[in-house]
C-alpha positions as CSV (number, residue, x, y, z in Angstrom):
1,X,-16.7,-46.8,-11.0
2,X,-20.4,-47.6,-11.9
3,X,-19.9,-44.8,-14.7
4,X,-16.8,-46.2,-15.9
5,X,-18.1,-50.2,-16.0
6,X,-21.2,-49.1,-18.2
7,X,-18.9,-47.0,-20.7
8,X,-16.8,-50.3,-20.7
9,X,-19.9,-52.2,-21.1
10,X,-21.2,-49.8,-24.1
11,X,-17.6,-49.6,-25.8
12,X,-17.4,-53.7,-26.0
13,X,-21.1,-53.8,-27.2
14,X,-20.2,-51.3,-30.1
15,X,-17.1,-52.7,-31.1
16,X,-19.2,-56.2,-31.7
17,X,-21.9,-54.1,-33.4
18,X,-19.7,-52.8,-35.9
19,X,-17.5,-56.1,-36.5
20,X,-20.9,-57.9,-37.1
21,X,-22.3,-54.7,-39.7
22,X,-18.8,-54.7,-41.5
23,X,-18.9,-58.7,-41.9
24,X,-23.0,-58.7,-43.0
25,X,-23.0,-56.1,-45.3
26,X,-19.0,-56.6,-47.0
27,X,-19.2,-60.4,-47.2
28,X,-21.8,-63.0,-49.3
29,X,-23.5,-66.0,-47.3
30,X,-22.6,-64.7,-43.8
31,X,-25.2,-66.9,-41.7
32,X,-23.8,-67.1,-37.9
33,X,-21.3,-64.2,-36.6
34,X,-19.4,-65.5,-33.4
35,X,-17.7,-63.0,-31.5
36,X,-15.2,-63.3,-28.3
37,X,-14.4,-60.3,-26.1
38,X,-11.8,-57.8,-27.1
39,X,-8.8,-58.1,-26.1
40,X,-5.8,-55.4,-26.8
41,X,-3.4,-57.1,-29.3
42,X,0.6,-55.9,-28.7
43,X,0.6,-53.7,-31.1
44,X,-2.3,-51.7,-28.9
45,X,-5.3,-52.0,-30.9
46,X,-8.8,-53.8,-29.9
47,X,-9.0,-57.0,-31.6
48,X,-11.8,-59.4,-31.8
49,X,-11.4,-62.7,-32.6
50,X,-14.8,-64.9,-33.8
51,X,-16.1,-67.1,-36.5
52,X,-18.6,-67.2,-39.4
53,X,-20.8,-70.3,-40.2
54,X,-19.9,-71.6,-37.2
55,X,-16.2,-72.6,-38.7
56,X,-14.7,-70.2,-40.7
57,X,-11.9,-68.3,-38.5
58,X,-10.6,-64.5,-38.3
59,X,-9.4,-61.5,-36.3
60,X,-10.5,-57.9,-36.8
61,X,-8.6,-55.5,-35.4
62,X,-10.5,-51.7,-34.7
63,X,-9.7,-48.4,-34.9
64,X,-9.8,-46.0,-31.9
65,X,-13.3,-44.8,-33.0
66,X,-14.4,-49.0,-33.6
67,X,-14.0,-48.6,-37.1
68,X,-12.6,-52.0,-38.8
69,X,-8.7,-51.3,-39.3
70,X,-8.1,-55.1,-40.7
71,X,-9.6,-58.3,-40.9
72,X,-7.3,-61.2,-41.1
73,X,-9.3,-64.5,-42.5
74,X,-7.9,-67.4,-41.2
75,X,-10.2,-70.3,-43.3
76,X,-9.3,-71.3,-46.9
77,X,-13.5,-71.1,-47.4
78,X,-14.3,-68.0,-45.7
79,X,-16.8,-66.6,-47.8
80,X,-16.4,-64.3,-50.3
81,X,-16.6,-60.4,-50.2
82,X,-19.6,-59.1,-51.6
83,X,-19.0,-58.0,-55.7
84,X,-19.4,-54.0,-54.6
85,X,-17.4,-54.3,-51.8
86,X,-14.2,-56.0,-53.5
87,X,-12.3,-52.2,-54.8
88,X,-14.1,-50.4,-51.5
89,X,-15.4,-51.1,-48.3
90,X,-19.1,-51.3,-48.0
91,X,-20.8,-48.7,-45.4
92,X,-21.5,-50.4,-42.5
């Protein structure tokens, strides 16, 4: 059980890893990342709910691997993707 609780432990600390990489490097102005725990949405994916700037809402949603499947913004002002990013994701 030990085994199982620090893969746990290492898959929840990736998946924030990544969500904070994809945000910092595709997004301008990104100042204070807020994450909650993962949860599994219905549909069965990880999704992480935080907030940038301290105020500026959204959900990602992760692939099996922890790669970013969708990022729903849920602030009018959430800040803007970064110019090279806009046509293709940014590596992250």
């Amino acid at each position: 059980m030990d085994s199982d609780n620090k893969n746990y432990n290492k898959t929840i600390a990736d998946a924030k890893s990544n969500v904070q990489s994809y945000l910092e490097k595709n997004y301008e102005n990104i100042e204070k990342i807020e994450l909650s725990d993962p949860y599994q949405a219905p549909m069965g994916s990880m999704t992480i709910d935080g907030t940038v700037n301290n105020d500026k809402s959204f959900s990602v949603s992760l692939n099996k691997d922890l790669t970013i499947a969708s990022l729903a913004i849920q602030s009018d002002d959430f800040p803007e993707e970064k110019d090279g990013c806009k046509e293709k994701t940014c590596d992250y």
